[in-house]
NUVEXDREN-658722 format. One record per residue: residue number from 1; residue in three letters; y negated, x, z negated of N, C-alpha, C in turn. Coordinates in nm, 3 decimals, padded with zeros to 5 digits. Last residue first. Layout:
<pt n="NUM" res="Ala" n_yy="Y" n_xx="X" n_zz="Z" ca_yy="Y" ca_xx="X" ca_zz="Z" c_yy="Y" c_xx="X" c_zz="Z"/>
...
END
This chain:
<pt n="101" res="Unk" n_yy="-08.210" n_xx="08.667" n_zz="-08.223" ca_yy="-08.184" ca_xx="08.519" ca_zz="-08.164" c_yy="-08.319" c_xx="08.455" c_zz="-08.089"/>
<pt n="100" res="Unk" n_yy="-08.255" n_xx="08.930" n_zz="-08.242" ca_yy="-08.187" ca_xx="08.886" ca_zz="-08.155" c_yy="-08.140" c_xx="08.736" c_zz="-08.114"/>
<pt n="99" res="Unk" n_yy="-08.455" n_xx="08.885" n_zz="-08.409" ca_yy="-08.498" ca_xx="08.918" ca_zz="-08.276" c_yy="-08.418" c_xx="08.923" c_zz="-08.168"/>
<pt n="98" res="Unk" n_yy="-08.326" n_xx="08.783" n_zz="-08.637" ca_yy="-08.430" ca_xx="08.749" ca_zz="-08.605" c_yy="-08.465" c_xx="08.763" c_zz="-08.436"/>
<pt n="97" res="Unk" n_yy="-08.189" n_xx="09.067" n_zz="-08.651" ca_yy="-08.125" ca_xx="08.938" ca_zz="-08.645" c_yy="-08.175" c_xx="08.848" c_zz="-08.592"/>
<pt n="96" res="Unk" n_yy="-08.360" n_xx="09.210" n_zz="-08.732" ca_yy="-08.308" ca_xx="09.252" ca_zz="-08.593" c_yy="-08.203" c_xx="09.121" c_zz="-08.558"/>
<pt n="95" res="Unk" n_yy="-08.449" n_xx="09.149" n_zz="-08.949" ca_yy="-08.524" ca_xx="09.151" ca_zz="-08.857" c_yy="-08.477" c_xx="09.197" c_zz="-08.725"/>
<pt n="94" res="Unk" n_yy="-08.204" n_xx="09.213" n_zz="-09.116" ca_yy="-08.279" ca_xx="09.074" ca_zz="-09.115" c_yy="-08.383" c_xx="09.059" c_zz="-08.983"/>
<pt n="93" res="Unk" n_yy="-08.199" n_xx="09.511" n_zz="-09.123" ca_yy="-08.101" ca_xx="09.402" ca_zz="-09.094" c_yy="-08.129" c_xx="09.255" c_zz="-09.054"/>
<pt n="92" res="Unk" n_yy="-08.455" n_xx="09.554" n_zz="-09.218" ca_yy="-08.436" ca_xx="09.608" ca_zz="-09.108" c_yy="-08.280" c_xx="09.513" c_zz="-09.078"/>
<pt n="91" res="Unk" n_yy="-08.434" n_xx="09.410" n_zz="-09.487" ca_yy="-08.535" ca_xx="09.403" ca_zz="-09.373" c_yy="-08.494" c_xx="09.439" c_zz="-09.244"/>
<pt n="90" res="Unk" n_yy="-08.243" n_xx="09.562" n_zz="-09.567" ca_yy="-08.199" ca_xx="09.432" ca_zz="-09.561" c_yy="-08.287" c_xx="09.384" c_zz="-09.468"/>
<pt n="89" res="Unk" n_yy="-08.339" n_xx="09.850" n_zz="-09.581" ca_yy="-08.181" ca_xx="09.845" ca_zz="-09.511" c_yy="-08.172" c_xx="09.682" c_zz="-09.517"/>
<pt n="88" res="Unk" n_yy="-08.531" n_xx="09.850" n_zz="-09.750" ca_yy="-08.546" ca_xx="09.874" ca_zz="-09.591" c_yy="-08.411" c_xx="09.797" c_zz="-09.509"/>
<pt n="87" res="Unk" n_yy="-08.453" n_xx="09.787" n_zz="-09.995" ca_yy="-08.530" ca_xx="09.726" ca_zz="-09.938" c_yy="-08.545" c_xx="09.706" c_zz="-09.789"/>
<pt n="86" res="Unk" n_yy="-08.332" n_xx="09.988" n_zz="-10.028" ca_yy="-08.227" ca_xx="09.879" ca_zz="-10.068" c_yy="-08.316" c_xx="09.833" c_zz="-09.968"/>
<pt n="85" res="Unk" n_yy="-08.543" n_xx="10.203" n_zz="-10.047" ca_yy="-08.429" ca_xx="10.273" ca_zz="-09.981" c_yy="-08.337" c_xx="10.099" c_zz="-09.920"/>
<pt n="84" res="Unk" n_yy="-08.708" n_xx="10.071" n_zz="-10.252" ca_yy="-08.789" ca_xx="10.042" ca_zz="-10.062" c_yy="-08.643" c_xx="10.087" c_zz="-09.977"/>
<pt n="83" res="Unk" n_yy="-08.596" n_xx="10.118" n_zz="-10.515" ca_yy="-08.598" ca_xx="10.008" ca_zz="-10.450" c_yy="-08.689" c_xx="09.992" c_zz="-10.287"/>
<pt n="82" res="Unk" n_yy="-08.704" n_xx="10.348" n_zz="-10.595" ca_yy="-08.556" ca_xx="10.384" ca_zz="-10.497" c_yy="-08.521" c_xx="10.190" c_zz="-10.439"/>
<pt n="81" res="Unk" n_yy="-08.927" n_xx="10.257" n_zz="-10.803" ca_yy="-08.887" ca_xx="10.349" ca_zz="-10.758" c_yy="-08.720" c_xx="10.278" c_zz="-10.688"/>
<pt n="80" res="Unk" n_yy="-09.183" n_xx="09.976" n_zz="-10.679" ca_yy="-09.075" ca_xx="10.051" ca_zz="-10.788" c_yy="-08.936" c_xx="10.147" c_zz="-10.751"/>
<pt n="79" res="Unk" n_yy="-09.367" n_xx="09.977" n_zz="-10.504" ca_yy="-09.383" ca_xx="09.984" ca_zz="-10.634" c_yy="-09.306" c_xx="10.010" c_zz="-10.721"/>
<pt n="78" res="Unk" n_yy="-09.270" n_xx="09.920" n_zz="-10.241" ca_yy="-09.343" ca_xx="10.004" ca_zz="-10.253" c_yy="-09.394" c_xx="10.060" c_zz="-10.424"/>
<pt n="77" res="Unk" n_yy="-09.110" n_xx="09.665" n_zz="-10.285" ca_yy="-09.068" ca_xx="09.808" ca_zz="-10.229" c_yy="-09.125" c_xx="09.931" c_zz="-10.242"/>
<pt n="76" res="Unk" n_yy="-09.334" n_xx="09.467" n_zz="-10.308" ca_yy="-09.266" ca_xx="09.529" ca_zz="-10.442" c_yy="-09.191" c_xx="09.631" c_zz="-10.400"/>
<pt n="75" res="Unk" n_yy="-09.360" n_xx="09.433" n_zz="-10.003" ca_yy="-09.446" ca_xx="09.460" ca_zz="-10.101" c_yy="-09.381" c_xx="09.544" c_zz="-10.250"/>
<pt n="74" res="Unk" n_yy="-09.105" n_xx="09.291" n_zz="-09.935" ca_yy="-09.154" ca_xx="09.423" ca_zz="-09.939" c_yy="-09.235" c_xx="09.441" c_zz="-09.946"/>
<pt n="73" res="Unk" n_yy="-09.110" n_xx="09.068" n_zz="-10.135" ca_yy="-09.002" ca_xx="09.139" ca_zz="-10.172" c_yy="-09.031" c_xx="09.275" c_zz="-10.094"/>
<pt n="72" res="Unk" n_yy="-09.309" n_xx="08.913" n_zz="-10.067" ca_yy="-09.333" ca_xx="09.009" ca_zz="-10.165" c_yy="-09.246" c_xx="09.076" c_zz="-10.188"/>
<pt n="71" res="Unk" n_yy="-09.180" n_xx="08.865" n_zz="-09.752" ca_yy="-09.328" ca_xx="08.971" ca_zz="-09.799" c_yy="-09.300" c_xx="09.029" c_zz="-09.892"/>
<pt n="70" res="Unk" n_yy="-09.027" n_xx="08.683" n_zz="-09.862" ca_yy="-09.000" ca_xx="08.803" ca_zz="-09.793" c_yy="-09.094" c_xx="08.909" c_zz="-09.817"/>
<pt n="69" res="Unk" n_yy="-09.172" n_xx="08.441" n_zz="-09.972" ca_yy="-09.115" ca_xx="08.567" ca_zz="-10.051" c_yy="-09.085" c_xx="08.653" c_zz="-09.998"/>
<pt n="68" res="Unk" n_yy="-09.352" n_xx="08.381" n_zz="-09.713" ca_yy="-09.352" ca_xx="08.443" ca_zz="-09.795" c_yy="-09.280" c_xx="08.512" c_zz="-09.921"/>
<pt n="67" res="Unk" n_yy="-09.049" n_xx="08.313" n_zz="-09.456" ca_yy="-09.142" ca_xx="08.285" ca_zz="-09.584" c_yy="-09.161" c_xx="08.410" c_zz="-09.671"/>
<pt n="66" res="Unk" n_yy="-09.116" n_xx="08.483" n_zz="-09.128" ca_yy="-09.066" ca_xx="08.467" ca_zz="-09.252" c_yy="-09.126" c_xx="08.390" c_zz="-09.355"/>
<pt n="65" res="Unk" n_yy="-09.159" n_xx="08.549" n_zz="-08.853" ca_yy="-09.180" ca_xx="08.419" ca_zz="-08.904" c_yy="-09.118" c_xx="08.390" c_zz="-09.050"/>
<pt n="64" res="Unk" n_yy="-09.175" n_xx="08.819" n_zz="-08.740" ca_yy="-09.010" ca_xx="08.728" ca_zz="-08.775" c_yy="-09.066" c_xx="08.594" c_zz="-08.792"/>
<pt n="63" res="Unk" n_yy="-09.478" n_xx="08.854" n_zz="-08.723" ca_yy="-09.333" ca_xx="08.836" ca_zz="-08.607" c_yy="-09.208" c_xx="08.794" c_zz="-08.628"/>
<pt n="62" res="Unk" n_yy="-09.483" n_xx="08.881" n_zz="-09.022" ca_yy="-09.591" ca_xx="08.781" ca_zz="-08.958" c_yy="-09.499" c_xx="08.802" c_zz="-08.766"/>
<pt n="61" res="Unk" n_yy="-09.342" n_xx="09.086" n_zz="-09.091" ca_yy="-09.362" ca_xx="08.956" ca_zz="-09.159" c_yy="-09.403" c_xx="08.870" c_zz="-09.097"/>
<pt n="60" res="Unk" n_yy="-09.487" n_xx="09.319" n_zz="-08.919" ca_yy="-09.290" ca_xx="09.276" ca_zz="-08.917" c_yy="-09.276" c_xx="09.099" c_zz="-08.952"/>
<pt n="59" res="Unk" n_yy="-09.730" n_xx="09.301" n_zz="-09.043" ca_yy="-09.708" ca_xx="09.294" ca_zz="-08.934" c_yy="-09.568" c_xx="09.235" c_zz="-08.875"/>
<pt n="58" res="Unk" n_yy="-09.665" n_xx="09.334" n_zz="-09.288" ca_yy="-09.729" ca_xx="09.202" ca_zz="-09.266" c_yy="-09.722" c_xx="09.164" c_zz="-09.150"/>
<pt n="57" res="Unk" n_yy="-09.597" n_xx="09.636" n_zz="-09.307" ca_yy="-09.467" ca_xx="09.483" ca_zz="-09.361" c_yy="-09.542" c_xx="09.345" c_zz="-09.304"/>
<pt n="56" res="Unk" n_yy="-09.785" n_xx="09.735" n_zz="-09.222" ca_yy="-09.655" ca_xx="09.772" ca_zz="-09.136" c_yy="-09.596" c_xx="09.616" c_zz="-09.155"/>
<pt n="55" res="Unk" n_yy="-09.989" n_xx="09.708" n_zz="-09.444" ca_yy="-10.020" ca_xx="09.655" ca_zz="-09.277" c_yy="-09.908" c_xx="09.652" c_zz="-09.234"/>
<pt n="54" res="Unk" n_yy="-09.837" n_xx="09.850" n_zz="-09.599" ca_yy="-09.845" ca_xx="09.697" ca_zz="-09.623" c_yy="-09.870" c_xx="09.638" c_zz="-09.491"/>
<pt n="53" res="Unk" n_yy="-09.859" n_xx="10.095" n_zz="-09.519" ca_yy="-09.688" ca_xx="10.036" ca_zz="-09.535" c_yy="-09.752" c_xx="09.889" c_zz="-09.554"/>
<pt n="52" res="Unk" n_yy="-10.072" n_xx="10.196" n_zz="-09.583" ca_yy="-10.084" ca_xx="10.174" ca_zz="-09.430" c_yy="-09.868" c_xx="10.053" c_zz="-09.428"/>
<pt n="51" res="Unk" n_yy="-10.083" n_xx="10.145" n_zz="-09.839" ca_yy="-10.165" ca_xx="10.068" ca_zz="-09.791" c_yy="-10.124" c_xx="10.058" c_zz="-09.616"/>
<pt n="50" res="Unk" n_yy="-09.911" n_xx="10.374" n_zz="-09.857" ca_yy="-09.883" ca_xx="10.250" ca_zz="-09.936" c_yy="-09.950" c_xx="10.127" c_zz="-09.863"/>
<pt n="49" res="Unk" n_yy="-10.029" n_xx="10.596" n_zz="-09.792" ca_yy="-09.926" ca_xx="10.568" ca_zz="-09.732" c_yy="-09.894" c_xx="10.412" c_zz="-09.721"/>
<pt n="48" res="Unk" n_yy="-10.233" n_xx="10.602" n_zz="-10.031" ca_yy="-10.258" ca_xx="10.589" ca_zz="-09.906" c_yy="-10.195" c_xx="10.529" c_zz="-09.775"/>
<pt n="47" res="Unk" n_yy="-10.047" n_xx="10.631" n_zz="-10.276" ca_yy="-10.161" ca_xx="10.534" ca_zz="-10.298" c_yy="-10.217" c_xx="10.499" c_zz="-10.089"/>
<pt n="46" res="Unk" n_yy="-09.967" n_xx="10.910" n_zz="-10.179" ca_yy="-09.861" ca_xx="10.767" ca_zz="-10.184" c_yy="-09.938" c_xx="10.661" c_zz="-10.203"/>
<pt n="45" res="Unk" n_yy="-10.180" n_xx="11.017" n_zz="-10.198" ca_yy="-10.150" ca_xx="11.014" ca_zz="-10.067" c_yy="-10.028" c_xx="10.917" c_zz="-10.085"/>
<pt n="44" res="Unk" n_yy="-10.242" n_xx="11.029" n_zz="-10.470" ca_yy="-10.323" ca_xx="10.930" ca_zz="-10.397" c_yy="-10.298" c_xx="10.940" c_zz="-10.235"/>
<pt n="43" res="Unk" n_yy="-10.000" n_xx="11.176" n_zz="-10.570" ca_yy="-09.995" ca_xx="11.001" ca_zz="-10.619" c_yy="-10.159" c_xx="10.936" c_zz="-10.500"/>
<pt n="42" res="Unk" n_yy="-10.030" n_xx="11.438" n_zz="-10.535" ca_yy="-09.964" ca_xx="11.339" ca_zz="-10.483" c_yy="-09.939" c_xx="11.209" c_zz="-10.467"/>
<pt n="41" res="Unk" n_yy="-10.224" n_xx="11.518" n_zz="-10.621" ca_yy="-10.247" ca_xx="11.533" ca_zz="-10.495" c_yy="-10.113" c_xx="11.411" c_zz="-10.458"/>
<pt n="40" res="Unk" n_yy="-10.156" n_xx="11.470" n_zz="-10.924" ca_yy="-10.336" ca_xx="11.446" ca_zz="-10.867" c_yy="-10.337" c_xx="11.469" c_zz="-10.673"/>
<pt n="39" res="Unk" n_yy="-09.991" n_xx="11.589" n_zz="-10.970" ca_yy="-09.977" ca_xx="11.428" ca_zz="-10.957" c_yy="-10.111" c_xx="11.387" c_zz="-10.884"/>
<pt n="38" res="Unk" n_yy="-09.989" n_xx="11.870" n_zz="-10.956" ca_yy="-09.963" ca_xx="11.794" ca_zz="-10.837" c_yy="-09.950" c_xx="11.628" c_zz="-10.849"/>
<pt n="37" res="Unk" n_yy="-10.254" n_xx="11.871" n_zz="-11.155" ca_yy="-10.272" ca_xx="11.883" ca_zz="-11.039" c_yy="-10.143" c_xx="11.788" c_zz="-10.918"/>
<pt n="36" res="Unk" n_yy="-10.245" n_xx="11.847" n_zz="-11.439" ca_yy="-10.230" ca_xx="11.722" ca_zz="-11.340" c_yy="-10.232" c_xx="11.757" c_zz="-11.213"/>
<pt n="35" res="Unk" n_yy="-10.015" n_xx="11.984" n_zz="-11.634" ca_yy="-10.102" ca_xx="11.990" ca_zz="-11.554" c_yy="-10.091" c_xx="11.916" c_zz="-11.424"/>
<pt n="34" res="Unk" n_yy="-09.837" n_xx="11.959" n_zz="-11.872" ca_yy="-10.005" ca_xx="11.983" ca_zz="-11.891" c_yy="-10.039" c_xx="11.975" c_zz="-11.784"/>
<pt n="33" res="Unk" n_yy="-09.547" n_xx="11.912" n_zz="-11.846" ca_yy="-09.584" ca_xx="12.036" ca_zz="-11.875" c_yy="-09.756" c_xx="12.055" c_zz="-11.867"/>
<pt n="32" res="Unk" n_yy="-09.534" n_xx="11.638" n_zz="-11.949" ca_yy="-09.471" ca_xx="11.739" ca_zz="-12.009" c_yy="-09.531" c_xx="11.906" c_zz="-11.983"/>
<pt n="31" res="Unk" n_yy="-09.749" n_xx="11.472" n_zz="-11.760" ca_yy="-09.764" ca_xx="11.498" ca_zz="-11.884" c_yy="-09.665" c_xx="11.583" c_zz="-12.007"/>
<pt n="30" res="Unk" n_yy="-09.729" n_xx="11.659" n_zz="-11.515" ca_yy="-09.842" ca_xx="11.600" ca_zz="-11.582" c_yy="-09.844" c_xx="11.606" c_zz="-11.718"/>
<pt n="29" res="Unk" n_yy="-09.440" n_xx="11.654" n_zz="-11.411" ca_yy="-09.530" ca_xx="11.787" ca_zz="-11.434" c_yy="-09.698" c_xx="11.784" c_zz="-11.517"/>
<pt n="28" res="Unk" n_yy="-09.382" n_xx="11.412" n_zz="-11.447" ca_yy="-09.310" ca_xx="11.507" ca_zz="-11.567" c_yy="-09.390" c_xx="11.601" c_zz="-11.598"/>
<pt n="27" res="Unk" n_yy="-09.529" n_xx="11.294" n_zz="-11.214" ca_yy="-09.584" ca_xx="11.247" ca_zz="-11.377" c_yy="-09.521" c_xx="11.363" c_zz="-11.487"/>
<pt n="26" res="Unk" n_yy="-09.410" n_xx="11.465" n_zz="-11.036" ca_yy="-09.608" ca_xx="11.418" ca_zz="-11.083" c_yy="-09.614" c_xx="11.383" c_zz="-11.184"/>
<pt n="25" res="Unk" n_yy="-09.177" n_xx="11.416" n_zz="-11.003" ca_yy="-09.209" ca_xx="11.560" ca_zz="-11.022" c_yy="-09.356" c_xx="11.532" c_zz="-11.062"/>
<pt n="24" res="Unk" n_yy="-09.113" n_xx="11.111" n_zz="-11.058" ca_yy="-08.990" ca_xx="11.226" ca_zz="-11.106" c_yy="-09.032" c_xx="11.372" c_zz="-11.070"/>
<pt n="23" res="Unk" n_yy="-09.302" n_xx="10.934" n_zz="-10.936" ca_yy="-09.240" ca_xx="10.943" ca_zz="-11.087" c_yy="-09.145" c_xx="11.046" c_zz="-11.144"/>
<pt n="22" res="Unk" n_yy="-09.384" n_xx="11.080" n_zz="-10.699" ca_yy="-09.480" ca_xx="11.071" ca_zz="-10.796" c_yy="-09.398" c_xx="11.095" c_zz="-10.908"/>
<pt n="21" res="Unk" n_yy="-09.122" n_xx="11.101" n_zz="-10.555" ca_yy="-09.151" ca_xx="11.238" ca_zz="-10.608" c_yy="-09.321" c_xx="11.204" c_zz="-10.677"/>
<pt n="20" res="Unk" n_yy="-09.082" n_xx="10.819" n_zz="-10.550" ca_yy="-08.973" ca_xx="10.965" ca_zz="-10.629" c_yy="-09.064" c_xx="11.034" c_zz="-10.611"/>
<pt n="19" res="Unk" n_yy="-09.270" n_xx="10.804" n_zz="-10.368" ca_yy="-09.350" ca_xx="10.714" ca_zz="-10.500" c_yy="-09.225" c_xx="10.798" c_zz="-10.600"/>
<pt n="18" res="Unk" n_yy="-09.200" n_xx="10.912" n_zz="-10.121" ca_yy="-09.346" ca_xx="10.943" ca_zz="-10.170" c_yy="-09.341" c_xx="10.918" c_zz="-10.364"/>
<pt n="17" res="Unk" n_yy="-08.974" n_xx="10.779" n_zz="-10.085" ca_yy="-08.980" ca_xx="10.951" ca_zz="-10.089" c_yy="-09.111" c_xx="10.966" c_zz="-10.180"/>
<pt n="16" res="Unk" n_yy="-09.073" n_xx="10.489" n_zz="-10.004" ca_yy="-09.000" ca_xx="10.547" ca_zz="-10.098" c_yy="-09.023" c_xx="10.681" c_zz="-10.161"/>
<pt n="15" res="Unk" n_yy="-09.280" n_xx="10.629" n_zz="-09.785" ca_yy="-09.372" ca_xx="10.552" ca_zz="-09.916" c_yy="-09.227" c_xx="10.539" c_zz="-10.064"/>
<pt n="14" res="Unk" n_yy="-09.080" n_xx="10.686" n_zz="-09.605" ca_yy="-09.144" ca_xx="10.803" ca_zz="-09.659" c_yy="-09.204" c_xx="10.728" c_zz="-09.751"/>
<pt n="13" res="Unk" n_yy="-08.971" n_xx="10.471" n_zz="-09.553" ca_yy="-08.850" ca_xx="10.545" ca_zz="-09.626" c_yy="-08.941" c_xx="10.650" c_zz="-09.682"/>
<pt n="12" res="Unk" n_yy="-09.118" n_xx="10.275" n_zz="-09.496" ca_yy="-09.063" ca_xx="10.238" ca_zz="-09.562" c_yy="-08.998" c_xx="10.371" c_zz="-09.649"/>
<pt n="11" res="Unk" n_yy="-09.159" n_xx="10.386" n_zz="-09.233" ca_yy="-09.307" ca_xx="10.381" ca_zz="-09.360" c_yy="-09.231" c_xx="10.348" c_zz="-09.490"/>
<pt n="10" res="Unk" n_yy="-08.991" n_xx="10.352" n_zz="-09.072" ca_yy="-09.052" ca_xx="10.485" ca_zz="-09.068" c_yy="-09.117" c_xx="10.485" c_zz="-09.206"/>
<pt n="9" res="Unk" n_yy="-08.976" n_xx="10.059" n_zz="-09.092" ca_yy="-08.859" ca_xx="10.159" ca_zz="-09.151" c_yy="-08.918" c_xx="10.266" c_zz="-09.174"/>
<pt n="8" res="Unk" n_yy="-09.190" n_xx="10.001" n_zz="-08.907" ca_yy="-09.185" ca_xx="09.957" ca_zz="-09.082" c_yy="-09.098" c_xx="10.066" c_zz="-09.141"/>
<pt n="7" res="Unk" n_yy="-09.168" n_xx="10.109" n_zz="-08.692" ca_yy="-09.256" ca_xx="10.143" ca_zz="-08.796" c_yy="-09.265" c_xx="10.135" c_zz="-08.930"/>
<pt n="6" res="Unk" n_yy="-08.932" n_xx="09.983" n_zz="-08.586" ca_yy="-08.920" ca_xx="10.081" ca_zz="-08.664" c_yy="-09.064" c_xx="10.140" c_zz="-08.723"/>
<pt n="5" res="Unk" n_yy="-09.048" n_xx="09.682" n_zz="-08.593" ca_yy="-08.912" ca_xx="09.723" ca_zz="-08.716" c_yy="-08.937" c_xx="09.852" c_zz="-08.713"/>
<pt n="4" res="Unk" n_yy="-09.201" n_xx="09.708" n_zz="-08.430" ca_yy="-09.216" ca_xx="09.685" ca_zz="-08.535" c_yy="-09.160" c_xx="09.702" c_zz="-08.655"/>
<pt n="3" res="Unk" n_yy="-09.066" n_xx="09.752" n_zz="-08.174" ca_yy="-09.105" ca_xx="09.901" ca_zz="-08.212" c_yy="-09.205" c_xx="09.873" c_zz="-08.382"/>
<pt n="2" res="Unk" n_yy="-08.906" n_xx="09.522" n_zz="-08.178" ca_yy="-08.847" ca_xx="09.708" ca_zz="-08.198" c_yy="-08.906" c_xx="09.761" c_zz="-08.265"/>
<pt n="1" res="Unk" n_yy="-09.073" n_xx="09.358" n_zz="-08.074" ca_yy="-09.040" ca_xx="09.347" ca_zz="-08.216" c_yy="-08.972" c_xx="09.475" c_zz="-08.266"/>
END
C-alpha cells in the first residue's frame, strides 16, 4: 500500500504544479499578452498527467476501501487550483492510517 500512497503523492503534487502554472502563466500569457503557445504546450501535458493521476487515485481508492466521496474529493484535486497541495496532505494521512490498521 506504500508504494501506492507514494505514487499518488508523487502525481498529486506535480498535476497541482502543473494546473498553477496552466492558470497563472498559460492562460495570462494567452489571453493578455496574445500568444497561445505556452498554454498550448502546457495545458495538454497537465490534461495528460491528469489522466495518469486518476489511475493513481483509483488505485489508492480501491486499496483503502474508501467510499466514493473520497474519490471525488481526489478527483476534484486535479481541477481546481492549489486544492491537490490540501488534498494530498489528508489522503496521504488517511491512507497511512488505513494501512496501519
Amino acid at each position: 500500500m506504500e508504494a501506492a500512497i507514494n505514487r499518488y503523492r508523487i502525481l498529486a503534487v506535480i498535476v497541482g504544479v502543473m494546473l498553477l502554472m496552466v492558470v497563472f502563466v498559460g492562460m495570462p500569457i494567452r489571453y493578455i499578452g496574445d500568444n497561445p503557445t505556452p498554454s498550448g504546450i502546457i495545458s495538454p501535458v497537465h490534461g495528460a498527467l491528469y489522466v495518469v493521476y486518476l489511475g493513481f487515485s483509483f488505485d489508492l481508492y480501491r486499496r483503502a476501501g474508501w467510499p466514493v466521496k473520497q474519490f471525488m474529493i481526489m478527483v476534484s484535486a486535479g481541477l481546481v487550483p492549489f486544492l491537490a497541495f490540501f488534498v494530498e496532505r489528508r489522503i496521504v494521512r488517511d491512507a497511512r492510517a488505513v494501512a496501519r490498521a
